[in-house]
C-alpha positions as CSV (number, residue, x, y, z in Angstrom):
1,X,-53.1,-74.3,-91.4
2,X,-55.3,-71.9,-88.8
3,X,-59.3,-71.9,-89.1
4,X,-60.4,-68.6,-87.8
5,X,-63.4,-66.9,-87.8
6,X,-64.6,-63.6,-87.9
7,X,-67.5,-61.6,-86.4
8,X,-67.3,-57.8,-87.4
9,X,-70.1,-55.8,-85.0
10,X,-71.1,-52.1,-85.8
11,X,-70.4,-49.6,-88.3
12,X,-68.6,-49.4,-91.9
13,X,-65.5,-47.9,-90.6
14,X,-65.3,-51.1,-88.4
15,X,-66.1,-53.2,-91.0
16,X,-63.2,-52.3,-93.1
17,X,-60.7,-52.8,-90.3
18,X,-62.2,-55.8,-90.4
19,X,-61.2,-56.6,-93.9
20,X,-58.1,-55.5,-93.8
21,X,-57.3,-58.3,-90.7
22,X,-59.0,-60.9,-93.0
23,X,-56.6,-59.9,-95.6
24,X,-53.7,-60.4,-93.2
25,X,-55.0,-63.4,-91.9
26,X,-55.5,-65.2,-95.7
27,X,-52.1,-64.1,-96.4
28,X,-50.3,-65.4,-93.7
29,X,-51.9,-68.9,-94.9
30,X,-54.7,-68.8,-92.1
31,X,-57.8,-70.3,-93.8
32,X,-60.8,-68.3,-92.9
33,X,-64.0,-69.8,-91.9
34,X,-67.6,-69.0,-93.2
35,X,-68.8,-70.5,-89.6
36,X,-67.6,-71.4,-86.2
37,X,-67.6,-74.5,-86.3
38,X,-64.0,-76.1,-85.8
39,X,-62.5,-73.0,-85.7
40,X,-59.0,-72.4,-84.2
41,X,-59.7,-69.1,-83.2
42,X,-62.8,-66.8,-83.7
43,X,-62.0,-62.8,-83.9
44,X,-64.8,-60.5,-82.4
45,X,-64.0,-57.6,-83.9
46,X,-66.5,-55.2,-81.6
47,X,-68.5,-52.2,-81.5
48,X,-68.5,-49.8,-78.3
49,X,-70.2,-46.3,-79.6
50,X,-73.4,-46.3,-77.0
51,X,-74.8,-48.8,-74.9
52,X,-76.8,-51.2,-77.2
53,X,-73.5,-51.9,-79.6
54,X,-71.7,-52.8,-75.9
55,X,-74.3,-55.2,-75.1
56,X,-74.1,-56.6,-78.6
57,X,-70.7,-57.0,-78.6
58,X,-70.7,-58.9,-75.1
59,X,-73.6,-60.8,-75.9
60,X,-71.3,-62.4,-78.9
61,X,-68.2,-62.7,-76.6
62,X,-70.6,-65.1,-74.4
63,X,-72.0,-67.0,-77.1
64,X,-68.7,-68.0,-78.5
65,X,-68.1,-68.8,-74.7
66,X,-70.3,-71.4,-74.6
67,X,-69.3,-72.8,-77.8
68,X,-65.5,-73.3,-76.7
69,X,-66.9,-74.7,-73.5
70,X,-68.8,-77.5,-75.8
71,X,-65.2,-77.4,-78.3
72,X,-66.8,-75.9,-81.2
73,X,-64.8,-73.0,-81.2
74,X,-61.2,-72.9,-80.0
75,X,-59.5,-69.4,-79.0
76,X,-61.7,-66.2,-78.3
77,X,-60.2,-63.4,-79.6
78,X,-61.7,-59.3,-78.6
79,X,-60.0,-56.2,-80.8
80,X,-62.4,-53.1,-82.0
81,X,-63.8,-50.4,-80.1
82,X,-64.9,-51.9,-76.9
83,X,-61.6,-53.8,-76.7
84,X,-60.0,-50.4,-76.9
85,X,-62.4,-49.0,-74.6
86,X,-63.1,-51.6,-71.7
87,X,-59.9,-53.8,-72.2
88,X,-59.1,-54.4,-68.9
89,X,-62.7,-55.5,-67.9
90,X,-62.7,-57.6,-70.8
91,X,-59.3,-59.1,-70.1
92,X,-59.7,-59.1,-65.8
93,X,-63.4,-60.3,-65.8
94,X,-63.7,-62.8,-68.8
95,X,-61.1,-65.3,-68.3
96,X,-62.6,-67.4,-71.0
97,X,-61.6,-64.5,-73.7
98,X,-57.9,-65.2,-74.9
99,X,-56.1,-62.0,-76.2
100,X,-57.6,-58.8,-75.9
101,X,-56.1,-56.7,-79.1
102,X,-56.2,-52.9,-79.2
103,X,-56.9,-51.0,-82.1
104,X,-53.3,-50.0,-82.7
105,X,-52.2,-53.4,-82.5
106,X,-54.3,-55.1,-85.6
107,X,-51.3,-54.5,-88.1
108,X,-49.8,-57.7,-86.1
109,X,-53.0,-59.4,-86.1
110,X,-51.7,-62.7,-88.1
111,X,-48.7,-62.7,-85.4
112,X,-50.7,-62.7,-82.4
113,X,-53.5,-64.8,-83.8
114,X,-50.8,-67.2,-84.0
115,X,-49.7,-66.8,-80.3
116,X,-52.8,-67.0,-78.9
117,X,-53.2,-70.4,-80.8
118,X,-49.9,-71.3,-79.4
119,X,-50.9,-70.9,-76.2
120,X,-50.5,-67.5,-75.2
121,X,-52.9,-65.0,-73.3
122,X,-52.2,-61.7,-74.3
123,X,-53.6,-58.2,-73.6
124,X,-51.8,-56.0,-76.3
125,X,-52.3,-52.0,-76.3
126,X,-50.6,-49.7,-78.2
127,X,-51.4,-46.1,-79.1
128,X,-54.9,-46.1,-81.2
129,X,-53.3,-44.0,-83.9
130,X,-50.9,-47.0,-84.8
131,X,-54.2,-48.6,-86.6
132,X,-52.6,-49.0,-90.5
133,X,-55.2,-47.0,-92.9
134,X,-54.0,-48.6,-95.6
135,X,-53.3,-52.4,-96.6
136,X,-55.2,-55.1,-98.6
137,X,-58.6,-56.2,-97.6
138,X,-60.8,-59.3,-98.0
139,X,-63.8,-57.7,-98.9
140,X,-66.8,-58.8,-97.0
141,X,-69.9,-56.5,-99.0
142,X,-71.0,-58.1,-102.2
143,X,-69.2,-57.8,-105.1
144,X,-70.5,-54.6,-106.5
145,X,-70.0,-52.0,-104.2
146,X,-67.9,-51.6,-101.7
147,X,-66.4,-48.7,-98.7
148,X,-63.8,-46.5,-99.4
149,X,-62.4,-45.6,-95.8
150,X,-60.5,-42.1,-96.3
151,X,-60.0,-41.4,-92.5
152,X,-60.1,-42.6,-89.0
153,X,-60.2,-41.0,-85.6
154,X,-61.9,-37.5,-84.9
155,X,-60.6,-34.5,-83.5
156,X,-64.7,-32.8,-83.0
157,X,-65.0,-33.3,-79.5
158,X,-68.5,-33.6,-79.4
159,X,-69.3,-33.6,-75.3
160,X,-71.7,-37.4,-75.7
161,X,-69.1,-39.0,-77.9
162,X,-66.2,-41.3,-76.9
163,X,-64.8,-41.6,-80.4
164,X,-61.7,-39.2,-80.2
165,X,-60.6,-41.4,-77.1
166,X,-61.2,-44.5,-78.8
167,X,-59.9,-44.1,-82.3
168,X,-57.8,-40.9,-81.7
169,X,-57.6,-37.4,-83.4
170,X,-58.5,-37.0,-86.6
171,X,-56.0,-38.7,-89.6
172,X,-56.3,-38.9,-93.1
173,X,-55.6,-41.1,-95.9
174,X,-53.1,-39.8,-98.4
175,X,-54.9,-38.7,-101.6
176,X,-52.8,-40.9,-104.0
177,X,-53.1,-44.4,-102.0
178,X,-57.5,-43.8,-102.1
179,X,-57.2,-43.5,-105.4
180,X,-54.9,-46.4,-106.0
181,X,-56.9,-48.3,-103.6
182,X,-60.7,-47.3,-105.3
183,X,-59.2,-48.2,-108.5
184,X,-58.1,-51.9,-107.4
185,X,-61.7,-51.8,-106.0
186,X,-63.6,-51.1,-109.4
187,X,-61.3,-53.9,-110.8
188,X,-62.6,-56.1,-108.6
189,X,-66.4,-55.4,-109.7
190,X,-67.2,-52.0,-107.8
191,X,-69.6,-50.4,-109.1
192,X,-71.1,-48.4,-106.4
193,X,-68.1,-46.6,-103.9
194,X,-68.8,-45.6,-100.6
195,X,-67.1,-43.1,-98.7
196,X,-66.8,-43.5,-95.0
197,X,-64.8,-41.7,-92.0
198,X,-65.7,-40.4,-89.1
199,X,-66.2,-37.1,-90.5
200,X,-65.9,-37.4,-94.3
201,X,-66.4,-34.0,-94.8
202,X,-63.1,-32.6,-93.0
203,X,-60.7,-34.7,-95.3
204,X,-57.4,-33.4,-96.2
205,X,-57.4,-30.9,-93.4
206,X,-54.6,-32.6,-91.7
207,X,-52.2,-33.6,-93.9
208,X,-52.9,-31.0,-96.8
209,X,-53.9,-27.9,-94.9
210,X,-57.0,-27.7,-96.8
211,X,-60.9,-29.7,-97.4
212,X,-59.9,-32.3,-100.4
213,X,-62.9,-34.1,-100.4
214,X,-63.9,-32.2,-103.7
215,X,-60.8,-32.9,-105.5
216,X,-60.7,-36.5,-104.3
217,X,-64.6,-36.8,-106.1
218,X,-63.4,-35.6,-108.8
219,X,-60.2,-37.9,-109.2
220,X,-62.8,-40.8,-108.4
221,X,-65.0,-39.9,-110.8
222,X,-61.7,-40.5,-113.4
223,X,-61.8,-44.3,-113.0
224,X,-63.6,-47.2,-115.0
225,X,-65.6,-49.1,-113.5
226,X,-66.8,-47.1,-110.9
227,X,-70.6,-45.5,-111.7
228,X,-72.0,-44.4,-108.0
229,X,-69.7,-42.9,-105.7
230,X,-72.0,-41.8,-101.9
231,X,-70.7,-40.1,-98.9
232,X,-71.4,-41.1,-95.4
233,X,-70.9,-39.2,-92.6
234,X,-71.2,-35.3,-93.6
235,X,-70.5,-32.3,-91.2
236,X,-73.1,-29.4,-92.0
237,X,-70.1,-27.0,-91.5
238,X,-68.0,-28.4,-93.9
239,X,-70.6,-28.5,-96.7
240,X,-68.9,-26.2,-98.8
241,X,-69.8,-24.8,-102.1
242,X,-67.0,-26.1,-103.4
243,X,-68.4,-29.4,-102.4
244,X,-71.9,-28.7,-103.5
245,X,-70.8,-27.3,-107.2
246,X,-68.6,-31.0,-107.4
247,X,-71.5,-32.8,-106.5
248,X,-73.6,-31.5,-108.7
249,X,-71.3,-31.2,-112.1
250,X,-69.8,-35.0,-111.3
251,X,-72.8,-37.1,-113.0
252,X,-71.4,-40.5,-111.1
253,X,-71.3,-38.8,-107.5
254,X,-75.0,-39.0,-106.2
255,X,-77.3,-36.7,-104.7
256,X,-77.4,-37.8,-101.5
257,X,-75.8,-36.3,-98.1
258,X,-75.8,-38.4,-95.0
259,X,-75.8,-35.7,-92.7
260,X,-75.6,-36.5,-88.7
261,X,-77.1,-33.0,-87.3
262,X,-78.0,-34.6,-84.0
263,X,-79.9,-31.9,-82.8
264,X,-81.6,-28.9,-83.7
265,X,-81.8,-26.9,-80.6
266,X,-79.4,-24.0,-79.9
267,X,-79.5,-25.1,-76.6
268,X,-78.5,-28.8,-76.8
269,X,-76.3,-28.0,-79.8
270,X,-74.1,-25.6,-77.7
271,X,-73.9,-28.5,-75.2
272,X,-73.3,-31.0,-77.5
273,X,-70.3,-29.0,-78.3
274,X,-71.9,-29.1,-82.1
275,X,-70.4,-26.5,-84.4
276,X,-73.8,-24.0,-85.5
277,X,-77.3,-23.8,-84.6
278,X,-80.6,-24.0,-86.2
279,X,-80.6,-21.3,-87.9
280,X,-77.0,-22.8,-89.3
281,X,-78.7,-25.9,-90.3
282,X,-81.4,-24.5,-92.0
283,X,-79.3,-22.5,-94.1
284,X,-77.0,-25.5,-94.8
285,X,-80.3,-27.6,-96.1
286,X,-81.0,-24.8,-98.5
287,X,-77.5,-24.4,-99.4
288,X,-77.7,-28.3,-100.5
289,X,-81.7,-28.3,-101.8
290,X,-80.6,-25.3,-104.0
291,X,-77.3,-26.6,-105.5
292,X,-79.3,-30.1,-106.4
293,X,-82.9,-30.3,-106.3
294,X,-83.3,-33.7,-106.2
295,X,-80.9,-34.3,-103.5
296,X,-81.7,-36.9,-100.4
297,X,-80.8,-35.7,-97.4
298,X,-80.1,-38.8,-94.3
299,X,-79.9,-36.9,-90.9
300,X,-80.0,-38.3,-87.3
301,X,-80.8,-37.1,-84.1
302,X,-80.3,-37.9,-79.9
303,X,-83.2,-37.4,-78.0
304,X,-83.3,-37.4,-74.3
305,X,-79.5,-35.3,-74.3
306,X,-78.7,-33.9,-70.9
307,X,-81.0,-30.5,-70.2
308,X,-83.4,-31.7,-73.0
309,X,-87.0,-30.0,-71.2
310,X,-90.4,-30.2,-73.4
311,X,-89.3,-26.9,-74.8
312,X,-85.7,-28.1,-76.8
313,X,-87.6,-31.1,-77.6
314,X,-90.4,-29.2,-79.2
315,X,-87.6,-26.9,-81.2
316,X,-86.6,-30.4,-82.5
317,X,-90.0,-31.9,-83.7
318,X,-90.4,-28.5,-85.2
319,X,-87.2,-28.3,-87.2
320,X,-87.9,-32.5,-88.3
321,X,-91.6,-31.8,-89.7
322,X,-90.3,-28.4,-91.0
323,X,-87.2,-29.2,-92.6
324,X,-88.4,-33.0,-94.2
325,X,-85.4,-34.8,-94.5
326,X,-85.9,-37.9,-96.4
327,X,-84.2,-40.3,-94.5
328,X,-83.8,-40.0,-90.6
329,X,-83.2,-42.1,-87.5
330,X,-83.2,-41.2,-84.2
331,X,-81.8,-42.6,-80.9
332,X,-81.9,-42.2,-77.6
333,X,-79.2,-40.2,-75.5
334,X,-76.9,-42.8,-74.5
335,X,-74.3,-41.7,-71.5
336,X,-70.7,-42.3,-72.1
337,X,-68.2,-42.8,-69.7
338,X,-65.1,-40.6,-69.8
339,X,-67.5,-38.1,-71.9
340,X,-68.5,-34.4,-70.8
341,X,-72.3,-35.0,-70.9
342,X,-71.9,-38.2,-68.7
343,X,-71.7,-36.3,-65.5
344,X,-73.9,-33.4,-67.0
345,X,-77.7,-32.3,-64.8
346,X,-80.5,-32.7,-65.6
347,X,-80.3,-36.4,-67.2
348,X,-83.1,-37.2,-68.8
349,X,-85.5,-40.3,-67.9
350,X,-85.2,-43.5,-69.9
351,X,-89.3,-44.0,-70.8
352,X,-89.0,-40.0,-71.4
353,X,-86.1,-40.6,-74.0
354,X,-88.0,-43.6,-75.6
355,X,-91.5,-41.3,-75.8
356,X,-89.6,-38.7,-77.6
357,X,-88.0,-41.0,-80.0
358,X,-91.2,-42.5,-81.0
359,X,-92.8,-39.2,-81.4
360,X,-89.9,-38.7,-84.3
361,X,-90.1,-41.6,-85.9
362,X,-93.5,-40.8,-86.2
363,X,-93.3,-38.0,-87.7
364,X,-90.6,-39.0,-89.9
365,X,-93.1,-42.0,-90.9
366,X,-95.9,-39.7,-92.3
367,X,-92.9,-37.3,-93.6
368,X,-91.4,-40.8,-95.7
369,X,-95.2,-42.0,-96.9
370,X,-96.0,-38.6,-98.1
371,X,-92.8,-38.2,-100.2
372,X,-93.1,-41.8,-101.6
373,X,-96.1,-41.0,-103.0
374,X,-95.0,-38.5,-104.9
375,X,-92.4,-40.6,-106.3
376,X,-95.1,-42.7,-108.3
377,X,-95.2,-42.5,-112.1
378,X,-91.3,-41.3,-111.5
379,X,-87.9,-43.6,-113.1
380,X,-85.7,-44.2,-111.1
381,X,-82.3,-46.0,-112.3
382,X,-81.9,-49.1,-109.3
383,X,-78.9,-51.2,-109.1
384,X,-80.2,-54.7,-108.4
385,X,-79.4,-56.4,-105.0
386,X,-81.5,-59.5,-105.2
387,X,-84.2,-61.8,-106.5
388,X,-87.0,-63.3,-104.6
389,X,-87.9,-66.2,-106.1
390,X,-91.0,-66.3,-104.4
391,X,-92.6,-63.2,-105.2
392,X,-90.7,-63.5,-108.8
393,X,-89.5,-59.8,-108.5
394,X,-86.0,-58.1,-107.9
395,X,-85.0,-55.6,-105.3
396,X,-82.9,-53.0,-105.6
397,X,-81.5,-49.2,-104.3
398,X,-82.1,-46.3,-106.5
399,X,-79.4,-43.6,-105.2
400,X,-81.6,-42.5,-102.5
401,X,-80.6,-45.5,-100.6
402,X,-77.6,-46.7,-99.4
403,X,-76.9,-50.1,-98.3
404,X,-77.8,-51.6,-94.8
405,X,-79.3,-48.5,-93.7
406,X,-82.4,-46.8,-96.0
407,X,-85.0,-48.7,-97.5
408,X,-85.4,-50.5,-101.5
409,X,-87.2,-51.0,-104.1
410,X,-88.7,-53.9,-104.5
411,X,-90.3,-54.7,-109.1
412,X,-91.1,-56.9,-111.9
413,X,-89.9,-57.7,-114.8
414,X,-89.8,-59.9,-117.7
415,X,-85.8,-60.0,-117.9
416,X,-83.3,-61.8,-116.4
417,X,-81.2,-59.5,-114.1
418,X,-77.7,-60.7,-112.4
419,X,-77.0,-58.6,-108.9
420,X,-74.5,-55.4,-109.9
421,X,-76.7,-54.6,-112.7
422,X,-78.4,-51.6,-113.2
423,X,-82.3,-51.6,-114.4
424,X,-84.5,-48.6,-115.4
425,X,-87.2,-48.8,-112.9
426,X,-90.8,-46.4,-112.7
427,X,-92.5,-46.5,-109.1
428,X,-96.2,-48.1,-109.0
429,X,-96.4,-47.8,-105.4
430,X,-95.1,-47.7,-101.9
431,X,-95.1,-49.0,-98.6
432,X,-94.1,-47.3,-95.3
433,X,-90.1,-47.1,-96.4
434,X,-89.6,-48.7,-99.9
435,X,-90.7,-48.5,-103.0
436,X,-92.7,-51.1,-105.3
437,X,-92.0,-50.8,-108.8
438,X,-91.9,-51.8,-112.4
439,X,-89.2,-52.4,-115.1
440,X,-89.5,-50.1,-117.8
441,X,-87.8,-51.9,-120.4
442,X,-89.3,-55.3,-120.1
């Protein structure tokens, strides 16, 4: 029997790729580590989105270098974005990696494993679209909530973004299979089911003819077990009120829209190829606020995009201390190659891009603390994450939080909590992004 390890770099979307390979692998009677050491073969399964997720990626690729140089580790294996991306500087300029596996090809990923183990260098490429979006998964999030991946690929075209040439056009997941497959997930324990594609928003328009991400909450909604269902990675101009009216009659799907809006220039939106302008995005956010109340809003934002003068950047602060999301993050441009705004003028500066970002997250900061505040006195219903036995408290996400990316909430209490359950929890204070609290029923 095979040891093989895994590293999985960058988003959710990845991540579940991921799982389904370690699925494959454990199958196929591979045993798969929980470190490197002795391994057969270690998979880095890599991000390649913007510059800092490249460097990440190769950073790991030379780390498990040096530990096959030392024979901790035996074969080094690349598949994910950057592989897709840069897989002939990968496969020409790192002789110490040993297969190079596009995105298409990690149906076969138990059969080339094998190879590579064998003996075999291989560089394997087929078309992107070939990437299975269905198939068993080893899950790799704890126990209680997991990602529900109900597209790949993008067909949006936004001019900074090297997505569609990565991962291909837009494709969706048949209705029937995501809720066979969410179903199989609350079995396993989900209780919290987290939707993910590249644009979320825009399922069912390919296969269906039509937005069926309504009637896919709903059908959710329908199974046992399952008592959060969140949405990543929202469009604004596919927030319909359809959408809005399901979202706010489904008691288990919660109030909160990850919304990427990028932008909120009319300027730099029309260059970003972005779909509206501010005025657009204004009237989405009210759209939203109006239909629930209490809904949290997650937005991000590029600063520092090509043609980006004081002036669009001042339209941006303006919209961010106007609009007050409640989560936000913000990064700076990050030029693609092979993208539109790669070769656009007027580049912007690197120290000008970090100046603008920090003048954000600022913003965003005293946006965050004032809102926090107002959440004292307030219950919130938190599904526990972990204890610190040190402090002698729990921490936990209300719905305004989703895993790995917002903040917590961090209380005491006299009872004895297991992580996947759910506490009744009132807020006694704050600090800069989570919340400190107390259980209300002991």
């Amino acid at each position: 029997m095979y040891k093989i390890g895994m590293i999985s770099l960058g988003c959710p979307k990845n991540q579940v790729d991921a799982e389904r390979m370690l699925a494959q692998l454990d199958k196929n009677e591979f045993e798969i580590a929980d470190c490197y050491d002795g391994v057969d073969a270690v998979i880095i399964n890599t991000c390649g989105f913007i510059d800092a997720a490249k460097q990440e990626a190769i950073e790991n690729i030379l780390e498990m270098a040096e530990l096959k140089e030392e024979g901790t580790v035996g074969k080094i294996i690349v598949t994910g974005c950057l592989a897709e991306r840069h897989k002939d500087e990968i496969f020409n300029e790192m002789p110490e990696v040993d297969a190079v596996i596009g995105i298409g090809a990690e149906g076969r990923i138990a059969e080339l494993v094998k190879n590579v183990i064998e003996g075999e260098r291989i560089y394997v490429m087929p078309c992107n679209e070939e990437l299975p979006l269905t198939g068993e998964r080893l899950l790799t999030t704890p126990e209680h909530w997991s990602y529900l991946k109900i597209a790949d690929g993008c067909s949006n075209r936004c001019t900074y973004c090297a997505i569609p040439s990565i991962r291909g056009n837009f494709r969706s997941v048949e209705f029937e299979t995501l809720v066979e497959e969410a179903r199989a997930l609350a079995q396993a324990g989900t209780k919290e089911l987290i939707l993910i594609a590249q644009d979320t928003t825009n399922y069912g328009i390919d296969l269906y003819g039509k937005l069926r991400l309504p009637e896919l909450l709903d059908a959710l909604c329908e199974i046992d077990g399952i008592e959060w269902i969140r949405m990543l990675y929202c469009y604004p101009d596919k927030i319909t009120d359809e959408l809005l009216e399901t979202m706010a009659r489904q008691p288990k799907v919660l109030h909160y829209i990850d919304l990427p809006l990028q932008h909120a220039d009319d300027n730099i939106l029309k260059a970003m190829n972005r779909r509206g302008n501010g005025d657009f995005l204004r009237d989405t956010i009210r759209r939203i606020r109006e239909a629930m109340p209490d809904a949290v809003i997650r937005t991000t934002f590029i600063v520092g995009f090509p043609g980006e003068a004081e002036k669009e950047f001042e339209n941006l602060e303006v919209f961010v201390n106007e609009i007050e999301f409640d989560r936000l993050g913000c990064f700076a441009f990050s030029p693609q190659e092979g993208t539109p705004a790669y070769d656009m003028e007027n580049q912007i500066e690197e120290d000008v891009k970090l100046r603008r970002g920090e003048i954000i997250m600022q913003d965003q900061l005293e946006i965050v603390t004032l809102k926090n505040q107002e959440k004292i006195g307030k219950t919130f219903r938190v599904l526990v994450e972990d204890y610190d036995g040190y402090s002698d408290s729990y921490k936990g996400r209300t719905y305004m939080d989703a895993p790995e990316i917002d903040g917590c909430i961090s209380f005491t209490t006299e009872k004895n909590y297991e992580v996947g359950d759910f506490a009744d929890v009132v807020v006694i204070g704050e600090n800069d992004y989570d919340l400190i609290g107390k259980d209300i029923n002991g």
